[in-house]
MIMAR-396606 format. One record per residue (C-alpha): x, y, z; residue number from 1. Coordinates in Angstrom, 2 decimals. Each point is the difference from the previous one (the first is absolute). Example, Ala and Ser with C-alpha at 12.3 -4.5 7.8 and 13.67 -1.06 7.14 Angstrom:
BEGIN
      xx      yy      zz num
   12.30   -4.50    7.80   1
    1.37    3.44   -0.66   2
***
This chain:
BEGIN
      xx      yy      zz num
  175.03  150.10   32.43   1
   -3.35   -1.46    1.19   2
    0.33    1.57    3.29   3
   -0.22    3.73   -1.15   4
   -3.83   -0.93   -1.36   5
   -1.06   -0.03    4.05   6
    0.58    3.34    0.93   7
   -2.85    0.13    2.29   8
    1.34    0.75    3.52   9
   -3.26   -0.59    2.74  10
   -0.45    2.91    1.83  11
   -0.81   -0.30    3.94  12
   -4.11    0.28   -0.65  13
    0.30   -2.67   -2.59  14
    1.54   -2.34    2.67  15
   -2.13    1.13    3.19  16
   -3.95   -0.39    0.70  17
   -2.43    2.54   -0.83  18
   -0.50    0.68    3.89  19
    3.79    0.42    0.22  20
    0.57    2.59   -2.77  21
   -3.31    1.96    1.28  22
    1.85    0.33    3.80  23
    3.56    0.93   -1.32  24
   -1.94    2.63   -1.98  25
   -2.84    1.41    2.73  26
    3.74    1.95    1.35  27
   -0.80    3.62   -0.77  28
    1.31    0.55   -3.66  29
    2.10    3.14   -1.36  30
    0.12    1.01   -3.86  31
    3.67    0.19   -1.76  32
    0.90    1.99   -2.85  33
    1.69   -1.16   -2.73  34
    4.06    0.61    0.63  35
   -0.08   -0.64    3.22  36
    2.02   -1.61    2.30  37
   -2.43   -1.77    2.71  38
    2.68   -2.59    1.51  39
    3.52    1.26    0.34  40
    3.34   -1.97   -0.09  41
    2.35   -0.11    3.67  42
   -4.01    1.15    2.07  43
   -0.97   -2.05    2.34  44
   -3.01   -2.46   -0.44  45
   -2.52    1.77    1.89  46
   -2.91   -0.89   -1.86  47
   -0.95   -1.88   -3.68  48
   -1.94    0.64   -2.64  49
   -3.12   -2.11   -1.67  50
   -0.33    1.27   -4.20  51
   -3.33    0.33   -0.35  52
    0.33    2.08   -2.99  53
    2.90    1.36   -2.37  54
    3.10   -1.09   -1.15  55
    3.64    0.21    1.53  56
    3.80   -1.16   -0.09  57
    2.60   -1.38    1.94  58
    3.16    1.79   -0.06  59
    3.21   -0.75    2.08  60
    2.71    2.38   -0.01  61
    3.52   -2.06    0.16  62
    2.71    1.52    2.48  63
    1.65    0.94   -3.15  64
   -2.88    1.93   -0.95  65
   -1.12   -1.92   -2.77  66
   -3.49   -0.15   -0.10  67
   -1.95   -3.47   -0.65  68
   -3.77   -0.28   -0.98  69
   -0.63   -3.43    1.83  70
   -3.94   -0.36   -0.74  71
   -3.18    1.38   -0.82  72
   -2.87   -0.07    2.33  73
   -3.88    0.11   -0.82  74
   -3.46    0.15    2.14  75
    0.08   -3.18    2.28  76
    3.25    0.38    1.18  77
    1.32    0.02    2.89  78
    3.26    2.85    0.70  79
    2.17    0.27    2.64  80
   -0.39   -3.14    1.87  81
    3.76   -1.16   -0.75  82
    1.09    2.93    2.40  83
   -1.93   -1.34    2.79  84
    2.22   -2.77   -0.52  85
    3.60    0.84   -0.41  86
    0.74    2.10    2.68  87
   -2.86    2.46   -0.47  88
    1.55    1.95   -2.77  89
   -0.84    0.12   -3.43  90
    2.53   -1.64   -2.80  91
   -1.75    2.73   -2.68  92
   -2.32    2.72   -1.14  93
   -3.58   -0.44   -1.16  94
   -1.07    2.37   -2.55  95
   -3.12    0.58   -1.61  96
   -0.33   -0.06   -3.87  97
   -3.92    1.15    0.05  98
   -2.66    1.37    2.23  99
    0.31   -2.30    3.08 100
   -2.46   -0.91    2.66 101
    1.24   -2.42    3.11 102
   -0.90   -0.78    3.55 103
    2.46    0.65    2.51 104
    0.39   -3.07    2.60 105
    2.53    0.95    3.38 106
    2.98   -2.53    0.25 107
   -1.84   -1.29    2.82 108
   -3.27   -0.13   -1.01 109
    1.40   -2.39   -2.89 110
    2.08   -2.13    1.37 111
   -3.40   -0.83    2.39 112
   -2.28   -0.31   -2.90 113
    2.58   -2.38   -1.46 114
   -0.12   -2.28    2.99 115
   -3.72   -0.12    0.64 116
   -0.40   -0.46   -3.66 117
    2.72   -3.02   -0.29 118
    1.13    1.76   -2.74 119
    4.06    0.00    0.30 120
    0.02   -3.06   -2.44 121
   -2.11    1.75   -2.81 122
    2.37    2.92    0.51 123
    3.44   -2.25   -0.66 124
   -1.60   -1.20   -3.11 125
   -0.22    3.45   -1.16 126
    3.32    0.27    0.91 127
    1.05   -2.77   -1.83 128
   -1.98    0.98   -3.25 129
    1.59    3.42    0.17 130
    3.62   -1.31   -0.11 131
   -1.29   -2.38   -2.97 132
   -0.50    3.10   -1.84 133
    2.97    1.45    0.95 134
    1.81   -2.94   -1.69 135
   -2.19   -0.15   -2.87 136
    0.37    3.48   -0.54 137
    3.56   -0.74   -1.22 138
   -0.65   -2.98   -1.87 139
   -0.11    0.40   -3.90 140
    1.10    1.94   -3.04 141
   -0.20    3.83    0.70 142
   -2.91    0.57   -2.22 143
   -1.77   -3.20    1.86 144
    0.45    1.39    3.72 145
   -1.17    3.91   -1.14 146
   -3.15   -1.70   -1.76 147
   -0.57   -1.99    3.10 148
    0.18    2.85    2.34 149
   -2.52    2.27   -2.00 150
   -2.24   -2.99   -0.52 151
    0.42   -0.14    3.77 152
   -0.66    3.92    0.91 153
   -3.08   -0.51   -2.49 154
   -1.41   -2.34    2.06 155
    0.55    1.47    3.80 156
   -1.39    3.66   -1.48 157
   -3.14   -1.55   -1.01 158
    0.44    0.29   -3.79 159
    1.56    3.55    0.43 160
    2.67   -0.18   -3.30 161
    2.20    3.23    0.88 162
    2.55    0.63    2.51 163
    2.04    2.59    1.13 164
    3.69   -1.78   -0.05 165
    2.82    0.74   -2.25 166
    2.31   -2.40   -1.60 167
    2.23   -0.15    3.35 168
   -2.40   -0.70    2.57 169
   -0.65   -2.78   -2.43 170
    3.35   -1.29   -0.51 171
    0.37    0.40    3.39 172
   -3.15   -2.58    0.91 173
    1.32   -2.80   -2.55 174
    3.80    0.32    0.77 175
    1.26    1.66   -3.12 176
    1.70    2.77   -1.51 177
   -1.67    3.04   -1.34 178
    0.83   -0.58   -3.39 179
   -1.27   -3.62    0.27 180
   -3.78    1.18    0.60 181
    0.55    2.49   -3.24 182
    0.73   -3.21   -2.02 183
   -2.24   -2.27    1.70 184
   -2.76    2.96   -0.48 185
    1.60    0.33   -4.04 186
   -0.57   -4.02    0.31 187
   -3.65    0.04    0.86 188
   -0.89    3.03   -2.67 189
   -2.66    2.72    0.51 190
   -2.68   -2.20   -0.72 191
   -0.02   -1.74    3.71 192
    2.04    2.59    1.80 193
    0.76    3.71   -0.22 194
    2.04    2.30    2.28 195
   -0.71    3.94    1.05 196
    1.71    2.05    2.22 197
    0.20   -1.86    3.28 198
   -2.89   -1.99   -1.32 199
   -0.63   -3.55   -1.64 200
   -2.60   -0.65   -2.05 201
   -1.64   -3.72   -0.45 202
   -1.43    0.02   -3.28 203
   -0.79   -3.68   -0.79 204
   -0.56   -2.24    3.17 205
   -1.06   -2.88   -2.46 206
    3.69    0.69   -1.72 207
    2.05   -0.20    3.11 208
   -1.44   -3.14    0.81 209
    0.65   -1.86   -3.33 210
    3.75    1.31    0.64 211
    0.05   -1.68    2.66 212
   -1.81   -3.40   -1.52 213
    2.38    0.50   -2.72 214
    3.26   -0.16    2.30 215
   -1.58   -3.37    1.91 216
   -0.14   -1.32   -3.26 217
   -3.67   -0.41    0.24 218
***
């Protein structure tokens, strides 16, 4: 279980130069409410999206209807850019969890910038770091994969310890039932985590991590 104690995805910015994030983010910029739905599922891929502030998720909508929350996304990222890529539509919807602040980059604008910048390497190893989490996501005890993915929205929001998501969404991000997160939740007690209406609390960051020591065995 030594895998779940590296839950730190790099975003885009942490991967680029200073020069490089500063031009993907001199695009004129629009401000997001929280709730909102700024990249939608089956639309083309017109444009994407550099995170320069705020906090959003991933969510693909099956063609059963089943909804799956696939990842969360923090400033540095990069959204969008997978459309530009697969036949110009998008595989899923981007909404924002907070306030969020982004530039907005045309499809062709990017894929120029990308070129000039030699920068379609950099962006397959963020590819490849996102499906890591994907799988890692799913790796573990219950209790060990929800710890992990708070410890991980900790970290992208900047030390920001609430959230509005309910117990589904959850279950929903690490593959499980609804009643799993209740027991996993039961598992971890109030004193690291503690659940609202459609919102999770972090109480204990130091907590969640020594759950997770605990289950490597270290």
């Amino acid at each position: 279980m030594s895998e779940l104690r590296s839950f730190s995805v790099p975003a885009l910015r942490d991967l680029v130069s200073d020069e490089d994030w500063l031009g993907l983010t001199r695009y004129p910029s629009w401000t997001y409410p929280t709730d909102r739905t700024v990249l939608r599922q089956g639309e083309r891929g017109t444009h994407v999206l550099a995170l320069i502030s705020g906090l959003v998720k991933v969510v693909r909508t099956d063609r059963d209807g089943r909804q799956r929350l696939l990842a969360f996304r923090g400033p540095g990222e990069i959204l969008g850019e997978m459309a530009l890529q697969q036949g110009g539509v998008r595989l899923a919807d981007v909404q924002t969890m907070s306030k969020c602040k982004a530039s907005v980059i045309p499809a062709g604008d990017f894929h120029r910038f990308v070129d000039e910048r030699r920068l379609a390497y950099t962006l397959a190893v963020l590819a490849s770091h996102r499906l890591r989490e994907q799988a890692e996501i799913y790796d573990g005890a219950v209790h060990e994969r929800l710890a992990a993915a708070l410890l991980r929205l900790v970290e992208l929001s900047g030390g920001v310890r609430s959230f509005p998501l309910t117990r589904e969404e959850m279950a929903q991000h690490i593959g499980v039932g609804r009643k799993s997160v209740t027991k996993a939740l039961l598992q971890l007690g109030p004193d690291q985590v503690r659940v609202a209406k459609s919102r999770i609390n972090v109480i204990s960051v130091e907590d969640l991590r020594k759950t997770l020591a605990c289950s490597a065995g270290i």
